[in-house]
Backbone as ProteinMPNN parsed JSONL, in Angstrom:
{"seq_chain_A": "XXXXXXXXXXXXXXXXXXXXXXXXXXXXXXXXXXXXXXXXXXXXXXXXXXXXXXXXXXXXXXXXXXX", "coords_chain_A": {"N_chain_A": [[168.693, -25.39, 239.157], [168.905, -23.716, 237.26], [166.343, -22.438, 237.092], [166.279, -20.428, 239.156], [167.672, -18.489, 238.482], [168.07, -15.337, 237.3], [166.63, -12.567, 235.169], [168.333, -10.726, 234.26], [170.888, -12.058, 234.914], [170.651, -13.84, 233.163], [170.546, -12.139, 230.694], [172.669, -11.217, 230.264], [174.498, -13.046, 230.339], [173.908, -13.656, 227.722], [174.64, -11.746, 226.219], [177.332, -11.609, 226.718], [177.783, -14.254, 225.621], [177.708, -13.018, 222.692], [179.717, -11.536, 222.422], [182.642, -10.801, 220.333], [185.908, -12.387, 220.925], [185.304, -13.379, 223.532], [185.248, -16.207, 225.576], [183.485, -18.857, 226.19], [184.426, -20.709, 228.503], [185.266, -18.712, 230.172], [183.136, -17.08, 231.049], [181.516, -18.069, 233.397], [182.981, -17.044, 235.323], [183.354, -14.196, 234.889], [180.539, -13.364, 235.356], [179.754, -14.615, 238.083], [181.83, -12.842, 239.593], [180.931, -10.406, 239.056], [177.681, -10.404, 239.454], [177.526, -11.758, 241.455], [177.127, -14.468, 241.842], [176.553, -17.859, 241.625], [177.283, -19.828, 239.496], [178.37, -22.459, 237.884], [180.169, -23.577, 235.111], [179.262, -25.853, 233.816], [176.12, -24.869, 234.278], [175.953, -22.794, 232.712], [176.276, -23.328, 230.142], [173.64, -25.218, 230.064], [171.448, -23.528, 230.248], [172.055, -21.864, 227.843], [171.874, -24.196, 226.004], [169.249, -24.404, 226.534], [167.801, -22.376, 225.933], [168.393, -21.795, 223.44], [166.883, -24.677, 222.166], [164.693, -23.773, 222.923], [163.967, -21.307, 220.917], [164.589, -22.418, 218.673], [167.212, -22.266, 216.979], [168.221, -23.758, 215.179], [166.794, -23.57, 212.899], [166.841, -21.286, 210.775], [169.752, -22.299, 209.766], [168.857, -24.661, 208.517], [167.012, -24.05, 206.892], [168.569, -22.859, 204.485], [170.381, -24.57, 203.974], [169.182, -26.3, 202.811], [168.782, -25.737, 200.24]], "CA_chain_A": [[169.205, -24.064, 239.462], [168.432, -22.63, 236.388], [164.761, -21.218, 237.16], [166.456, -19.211, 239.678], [168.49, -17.307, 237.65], [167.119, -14.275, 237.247], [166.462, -12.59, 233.645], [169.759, -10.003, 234.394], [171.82, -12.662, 234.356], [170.73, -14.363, 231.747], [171.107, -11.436, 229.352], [174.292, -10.784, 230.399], [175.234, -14.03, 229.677], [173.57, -13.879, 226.05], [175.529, -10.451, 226.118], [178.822, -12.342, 226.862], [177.961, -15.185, 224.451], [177.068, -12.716, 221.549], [181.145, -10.559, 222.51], [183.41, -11.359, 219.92], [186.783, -12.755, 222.044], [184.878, -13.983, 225.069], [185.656, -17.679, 225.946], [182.429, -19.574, 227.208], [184.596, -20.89, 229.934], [185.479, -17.457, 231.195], [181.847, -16.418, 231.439], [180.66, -18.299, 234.179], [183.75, -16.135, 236.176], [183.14, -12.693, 234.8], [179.384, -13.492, 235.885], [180.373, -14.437, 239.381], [182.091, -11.569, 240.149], [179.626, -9.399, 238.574], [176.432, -10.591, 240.373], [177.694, -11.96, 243.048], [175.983, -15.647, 242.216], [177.725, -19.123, 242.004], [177.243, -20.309, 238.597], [179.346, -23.034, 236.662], [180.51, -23.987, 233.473], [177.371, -26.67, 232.893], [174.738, -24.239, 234.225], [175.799, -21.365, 231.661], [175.933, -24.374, 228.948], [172.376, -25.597, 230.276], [171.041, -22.273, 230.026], [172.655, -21.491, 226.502], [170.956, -25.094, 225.39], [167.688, -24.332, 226.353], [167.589, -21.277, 225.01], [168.782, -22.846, 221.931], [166.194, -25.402, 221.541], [162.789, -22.768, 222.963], [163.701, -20.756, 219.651], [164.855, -23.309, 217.64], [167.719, -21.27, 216.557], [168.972, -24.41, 213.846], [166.19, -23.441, 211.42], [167.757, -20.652, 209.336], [170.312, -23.153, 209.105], [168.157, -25.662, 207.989], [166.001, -23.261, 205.585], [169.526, -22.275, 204.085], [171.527, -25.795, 203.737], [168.117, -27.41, 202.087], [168.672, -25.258, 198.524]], "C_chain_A": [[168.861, -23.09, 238.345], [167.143, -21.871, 236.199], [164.825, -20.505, 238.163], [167.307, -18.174, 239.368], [167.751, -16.338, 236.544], [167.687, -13.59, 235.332], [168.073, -11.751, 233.561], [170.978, -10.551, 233.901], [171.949, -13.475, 233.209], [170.658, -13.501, 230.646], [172.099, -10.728, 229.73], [175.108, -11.951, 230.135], [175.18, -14.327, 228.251], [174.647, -12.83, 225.741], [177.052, -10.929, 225.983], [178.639, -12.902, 225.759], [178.728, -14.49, 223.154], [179.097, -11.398, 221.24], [182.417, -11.087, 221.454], [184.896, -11.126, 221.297], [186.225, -13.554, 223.353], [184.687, -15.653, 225.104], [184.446, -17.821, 226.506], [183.08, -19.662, 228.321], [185.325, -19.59, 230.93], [184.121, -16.937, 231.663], [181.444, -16.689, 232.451], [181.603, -17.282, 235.379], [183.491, -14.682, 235.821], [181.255, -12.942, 235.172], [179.081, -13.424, 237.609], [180.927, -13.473, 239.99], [180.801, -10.473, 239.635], [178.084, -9.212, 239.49], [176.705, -11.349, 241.638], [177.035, -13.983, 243.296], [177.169, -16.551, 242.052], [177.662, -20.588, 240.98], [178.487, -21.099, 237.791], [179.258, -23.558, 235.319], [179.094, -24.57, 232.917], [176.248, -25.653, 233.113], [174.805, -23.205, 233.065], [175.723, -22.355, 230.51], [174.142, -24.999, 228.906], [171.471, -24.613, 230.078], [171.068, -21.356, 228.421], [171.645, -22.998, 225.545], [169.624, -24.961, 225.368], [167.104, -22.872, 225.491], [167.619, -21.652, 223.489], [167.742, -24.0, 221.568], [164.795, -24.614, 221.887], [163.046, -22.195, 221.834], [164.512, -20.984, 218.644], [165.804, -22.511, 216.327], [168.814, -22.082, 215.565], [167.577, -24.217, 212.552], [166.68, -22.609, 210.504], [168.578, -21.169, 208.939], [169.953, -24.702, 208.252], [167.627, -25.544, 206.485], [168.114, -23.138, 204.646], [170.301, -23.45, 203.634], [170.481, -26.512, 202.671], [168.655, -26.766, 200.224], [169.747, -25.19, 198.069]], "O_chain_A": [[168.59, -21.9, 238.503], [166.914, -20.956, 235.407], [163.833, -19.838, 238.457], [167.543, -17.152, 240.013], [167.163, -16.509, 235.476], [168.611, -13.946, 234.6], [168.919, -12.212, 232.795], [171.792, -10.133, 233.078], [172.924, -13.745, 232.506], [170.702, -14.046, 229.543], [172.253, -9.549, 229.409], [176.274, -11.864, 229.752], [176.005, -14.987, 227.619], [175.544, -13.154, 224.962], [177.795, -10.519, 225.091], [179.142, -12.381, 224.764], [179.765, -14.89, 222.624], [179.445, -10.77, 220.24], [183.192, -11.884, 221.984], [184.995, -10.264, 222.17], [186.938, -14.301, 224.024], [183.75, -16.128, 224.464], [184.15, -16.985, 227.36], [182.703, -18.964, 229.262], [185.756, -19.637, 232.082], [184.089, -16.342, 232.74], [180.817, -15.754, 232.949], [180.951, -16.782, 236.296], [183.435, -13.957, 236.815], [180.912, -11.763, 235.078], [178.453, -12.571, 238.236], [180.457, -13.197, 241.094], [179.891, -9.991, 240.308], [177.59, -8.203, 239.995], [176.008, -11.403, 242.651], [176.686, -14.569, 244.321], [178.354, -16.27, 242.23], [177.84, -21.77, 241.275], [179.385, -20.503, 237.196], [178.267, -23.877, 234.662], [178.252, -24.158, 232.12], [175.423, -25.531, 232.207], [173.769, -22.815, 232.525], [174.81, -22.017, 229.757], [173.538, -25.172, 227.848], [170.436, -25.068, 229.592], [170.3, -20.474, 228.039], [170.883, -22.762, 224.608], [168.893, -25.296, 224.436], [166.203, -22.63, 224.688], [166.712, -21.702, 222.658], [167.833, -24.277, 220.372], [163.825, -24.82, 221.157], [162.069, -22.524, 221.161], [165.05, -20.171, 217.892], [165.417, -22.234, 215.192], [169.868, -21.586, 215.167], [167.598, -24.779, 211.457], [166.985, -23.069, 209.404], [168.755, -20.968, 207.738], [170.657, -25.493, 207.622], [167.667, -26.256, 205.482], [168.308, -24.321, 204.366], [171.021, -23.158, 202.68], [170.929, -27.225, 201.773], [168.8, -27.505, 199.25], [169.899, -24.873, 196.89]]}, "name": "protein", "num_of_chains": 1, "seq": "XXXXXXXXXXXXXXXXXXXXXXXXXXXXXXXXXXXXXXXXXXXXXXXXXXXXXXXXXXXXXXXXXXX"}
């Protein structure tokens, strides 16, 4: 399901992520109402992981813990 989720929602979900206060597990509901789609908990986690490992977003923590 996740290569039909269109780019909208996925930066509205980075948008959510990035909200201080916003609960992961509220997102996949303020999404749902919003677009109208039928996304749960694992797909916004599956979506948040891959993103997370295409731009390998533990290296500044890597570069930064080594010194």
């Amino acid at each position: 399901m996740t290569e039909e989720i269109s780019k909208e929602v996925k930066s509205e979900i980075f948008k959510l992520v990035s909200m201080p206060g916003t609960e992961i597990e509220n997102i996949p509901t303020i999404i749902n109402n919003e677009f109208e789609t039928n996304l749960d908990y694992e797909e916004v986690m599956k979506i948040l992981s891959d993103e997370y490992l295409k731009h390998d977003l533990d290296y500044g923590r890597r570069l930064c813990c080594r010194f």
